[in-house]
VEXNUMAR-799463 format. One record per residue (C-alpha): x, y, z. Coordinates in steps of 0.05 Angstrom, whole numbers, padded with zeros to 5 digits, always signed. Layout:
XYZ...
This chain:
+01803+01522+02061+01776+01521+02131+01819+01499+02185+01817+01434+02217+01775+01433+02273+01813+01412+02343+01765+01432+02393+01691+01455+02416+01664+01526+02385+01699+01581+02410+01692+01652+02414+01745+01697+02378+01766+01780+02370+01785+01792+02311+01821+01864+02310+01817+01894+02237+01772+01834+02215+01753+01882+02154+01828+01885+02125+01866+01839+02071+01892+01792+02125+01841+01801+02176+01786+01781+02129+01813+01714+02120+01828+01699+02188+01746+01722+02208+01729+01670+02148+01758+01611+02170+01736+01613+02241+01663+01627+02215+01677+01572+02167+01695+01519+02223+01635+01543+02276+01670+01598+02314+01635+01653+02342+01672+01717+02316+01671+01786+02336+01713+01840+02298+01739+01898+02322+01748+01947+02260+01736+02027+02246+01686+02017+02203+01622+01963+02184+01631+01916+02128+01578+01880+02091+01631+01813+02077+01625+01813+02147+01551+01817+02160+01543+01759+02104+01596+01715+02154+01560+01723+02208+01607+01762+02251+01590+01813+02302+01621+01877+02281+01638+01923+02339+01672+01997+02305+01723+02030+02343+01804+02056+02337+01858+02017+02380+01874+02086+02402+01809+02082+02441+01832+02045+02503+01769+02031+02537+01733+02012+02474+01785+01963+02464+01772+01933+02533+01702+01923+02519+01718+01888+02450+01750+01834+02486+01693+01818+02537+01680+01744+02538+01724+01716+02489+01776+01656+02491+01829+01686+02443+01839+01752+02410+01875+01749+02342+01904+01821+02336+01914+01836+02266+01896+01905+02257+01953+01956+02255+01970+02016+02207+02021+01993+02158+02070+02038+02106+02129+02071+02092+02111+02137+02110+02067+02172+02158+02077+02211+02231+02106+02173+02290+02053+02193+02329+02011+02158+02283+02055+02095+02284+02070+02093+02361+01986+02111+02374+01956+02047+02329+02015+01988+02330+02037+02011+02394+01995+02039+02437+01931+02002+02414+01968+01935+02415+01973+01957+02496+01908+01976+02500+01892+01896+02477+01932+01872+02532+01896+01915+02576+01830+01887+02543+01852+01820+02561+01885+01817+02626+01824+01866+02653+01766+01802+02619+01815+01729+02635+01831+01725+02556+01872+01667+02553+01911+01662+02485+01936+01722+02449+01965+01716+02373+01998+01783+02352+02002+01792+02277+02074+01829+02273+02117+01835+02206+02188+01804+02182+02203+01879+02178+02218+01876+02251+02293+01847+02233+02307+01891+02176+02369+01942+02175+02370+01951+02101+02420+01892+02095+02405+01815+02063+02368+01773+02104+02386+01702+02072+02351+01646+02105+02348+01668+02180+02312+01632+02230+02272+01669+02289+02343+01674+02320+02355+01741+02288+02352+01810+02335+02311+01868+02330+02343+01918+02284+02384+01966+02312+02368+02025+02258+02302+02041+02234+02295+02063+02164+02217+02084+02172+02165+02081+02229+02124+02026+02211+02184+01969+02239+02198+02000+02289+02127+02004+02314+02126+01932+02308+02178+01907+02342+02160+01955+02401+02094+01915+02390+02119+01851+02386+02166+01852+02443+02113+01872+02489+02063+01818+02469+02119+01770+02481+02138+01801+02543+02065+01796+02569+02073+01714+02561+02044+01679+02627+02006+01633+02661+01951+01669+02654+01961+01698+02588+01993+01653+02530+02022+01697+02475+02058+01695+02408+02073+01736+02351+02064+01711+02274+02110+01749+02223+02071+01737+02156+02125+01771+02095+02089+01802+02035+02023+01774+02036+01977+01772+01970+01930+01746+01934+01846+01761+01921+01829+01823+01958+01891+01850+01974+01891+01930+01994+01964+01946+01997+02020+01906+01954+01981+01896+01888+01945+01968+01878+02012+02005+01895+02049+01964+01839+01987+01961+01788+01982+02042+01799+02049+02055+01782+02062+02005+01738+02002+02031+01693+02033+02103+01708+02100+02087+01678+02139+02098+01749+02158+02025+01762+02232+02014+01765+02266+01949+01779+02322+01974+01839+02393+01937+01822+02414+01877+01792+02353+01844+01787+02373+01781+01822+02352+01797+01894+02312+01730+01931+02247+01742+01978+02193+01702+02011+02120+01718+02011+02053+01685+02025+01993+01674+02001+01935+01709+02036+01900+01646+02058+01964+01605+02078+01972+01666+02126+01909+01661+02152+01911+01589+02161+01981+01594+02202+01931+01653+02245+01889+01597+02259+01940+01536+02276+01983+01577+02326+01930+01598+02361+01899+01524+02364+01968+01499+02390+01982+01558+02444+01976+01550+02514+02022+01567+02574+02048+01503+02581+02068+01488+02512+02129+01500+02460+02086+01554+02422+02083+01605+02480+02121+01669+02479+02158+01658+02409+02156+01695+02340+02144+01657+02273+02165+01671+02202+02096+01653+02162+02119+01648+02085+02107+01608+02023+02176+01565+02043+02194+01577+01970+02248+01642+01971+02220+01672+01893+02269+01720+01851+02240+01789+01868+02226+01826+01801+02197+01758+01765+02155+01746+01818+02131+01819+01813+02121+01814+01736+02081+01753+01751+02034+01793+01790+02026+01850+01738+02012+01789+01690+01960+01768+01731+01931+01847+01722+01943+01845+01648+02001+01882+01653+02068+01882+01621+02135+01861+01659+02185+01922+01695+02224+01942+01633+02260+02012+01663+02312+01993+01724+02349+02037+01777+02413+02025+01814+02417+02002+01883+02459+02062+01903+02413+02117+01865+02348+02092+01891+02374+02105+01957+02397+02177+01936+02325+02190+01902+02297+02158+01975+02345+02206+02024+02325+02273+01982+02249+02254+01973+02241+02238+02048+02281+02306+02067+02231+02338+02017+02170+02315+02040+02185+02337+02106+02209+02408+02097+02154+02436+02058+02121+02387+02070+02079+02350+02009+02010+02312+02014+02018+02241+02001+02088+02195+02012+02150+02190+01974+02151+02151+01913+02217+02133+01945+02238+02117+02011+02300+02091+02034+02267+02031+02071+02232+02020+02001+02297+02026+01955+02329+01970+02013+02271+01927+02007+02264+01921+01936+02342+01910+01919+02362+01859+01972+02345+01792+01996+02305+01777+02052+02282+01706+02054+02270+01667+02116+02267+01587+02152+02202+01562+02172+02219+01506+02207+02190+01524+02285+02120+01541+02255+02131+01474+02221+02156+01438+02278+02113+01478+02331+02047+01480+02305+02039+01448+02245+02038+01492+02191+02054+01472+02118+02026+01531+02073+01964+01488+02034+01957+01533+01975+02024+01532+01931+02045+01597+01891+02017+01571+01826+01954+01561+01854+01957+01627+01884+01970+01662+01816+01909+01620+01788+01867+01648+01839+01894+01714+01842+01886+01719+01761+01809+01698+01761+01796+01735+01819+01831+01807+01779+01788+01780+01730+01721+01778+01758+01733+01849+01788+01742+01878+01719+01680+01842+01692+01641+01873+01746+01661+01939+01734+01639+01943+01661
């Protein structure tokens, strides 16, 4: 699904061009003629095969991430350090931190366009979110690191906005699909370990999108930005457009594993019990690992957080291309092809 082309080659950074999202985004530029550099920790073959120059470094490394962005028209930060649990310092020092040391990267090489991959998460007190637009504030409490992180992010990519400089900040909400690293192993693993609990009634709403519709929506703001125009300086909900109950579209994706639906359920109010003692737990002695429950994790599964699309619509374009069924098609023989190869 490459994107439509709108102008001569270009030359693109790609921070964390060897993650879920990031992969996708590198993809589609290679697929449409770009020349795409990555900025990652580590080398990937996928990568080599695209034709991408890999550069390895950590965002924490500020003049490494000034010579990433050398001689490139747009840098599509995507790399962060996601999760519920984890040290501040580690938090602050990646999404942060690193996100200023891209901003140093290109004000100190005349980068023009900027497009900040920042997370829905950024709004999120632990209360419904039922179709908001980009309206909505920063929280005001923080129930783990990781949004918090990000909105300090965010706000400073939006705040660096200029002539010189065009910005904007993409808030993709529960991506999946072939691939994925985060969402899908956590719920196969404990779904084949007998620890997956639906948290209350069962009826919550959310949004999500598909890997490659995110990707796409990567590659259409950035297209559309310049200093002059509507795109510059804002933040964009990136979903599906289709608000999904929570725990069937969760079953749908342990079908798609061979896996049977969430049979065992936990109430709202004791989920966020089990989250408050866990998380004092794990700090006092304190244990390897994360919680199985978190407060921000008990929130997130039992309410609704769905969200309006309609200025990434209106603004650049985007209409996600691959629907949810599709999705789960691919998704399905994807799962599928991975467990053939293993045998």
């Amino acid at each position: 699904m490459p994107a439509d082309r709108v102008a001569s080659p270009i030359h693109v950074l790609v921070t964390g061009a060897g993650g879920f999202l990031g992969r996708h985004v590198a993809r589609l530029y290679c697929e449409r003629g770009d020349h795409v550099r990555s900025y990652s920790r580590s080398r990937y073959d996928f990568l080599d095969q695209l034709g991408v120059e890999q550069v390895e470094g950590d965002l924490r490394d500020q003049p490494s991430v000034v010579a990433a962005c050398k001689g490139v028209d747009l840098v599509q930060h995507v790399a962060g350090v996601a999760g519920i649990w984890g040290s501040w310092k580690k938090f602050h020092g990646i999404n942060v931190r690193g996100t200023g040391h891209v901003l140093d990267g290109c004000r100190a090489h005349a980068v023009g366009k900027l497009v900040f991959t920042s997370s829905p998460s950024v709004t999120f007190d632990g209360q419904d979110q039922e179709g908001i637009d980009e309206s909505a504030p920063y929280a005001q409490r923080w129930l783990c690191h990781y949004p918090r992180s990000k909105a300090m992010a965010e706000k400073m990519v939006l705040d660096a906005n200029g002539e010189d400089l065009a910005t904007c900040a993409l808030r993709p909400h529960l991506i999946w699909g072939p691939h994925d690293n985060q969402l899908l192993p956590r719920l196969v693993e404990r779904a084949a370990r007998g620890r997956l609990r639906r948290i209350g009634d069962g009826k919550n709403m959310i949004d999500m999108v598909y890997v490659e519709n995110a990707a796409l929506a990567q590659l259409q703001a950035a297209d559309r930005l310049s200093a002059a125009n509507a795109v510059a300086g804002k933040a964009y909900w990136i979903t599906q457009g289709e608000p999904v109950n929570c725990w069937e579209w969760i079953d749908r994706l342990l079908a798609c594993a061979g896996l049977p639906a969430v049979k065992k359920s936990m109430s709202r109010r004791t989920a966020w019990l089990l989250g408050c003692c866990l998380e004092a737990i794990f700090r006092v002695l304190p244990l390897p690992g994360e919680p199985p429950m978190t407060r921000f994790l008990a929130r997130q599964l039992s309410t609704s957080h769905f969200f309006q699309i309609q200025r990434a619509r209106d603004d650049f374009g985007y209409t996600p291309r691959v629907s949810t069924e599709q999705g789960l098609e691919r998704l399905g023989q994807y799962l599928r092809d991975q467990d053939t190869d293993a045998r």
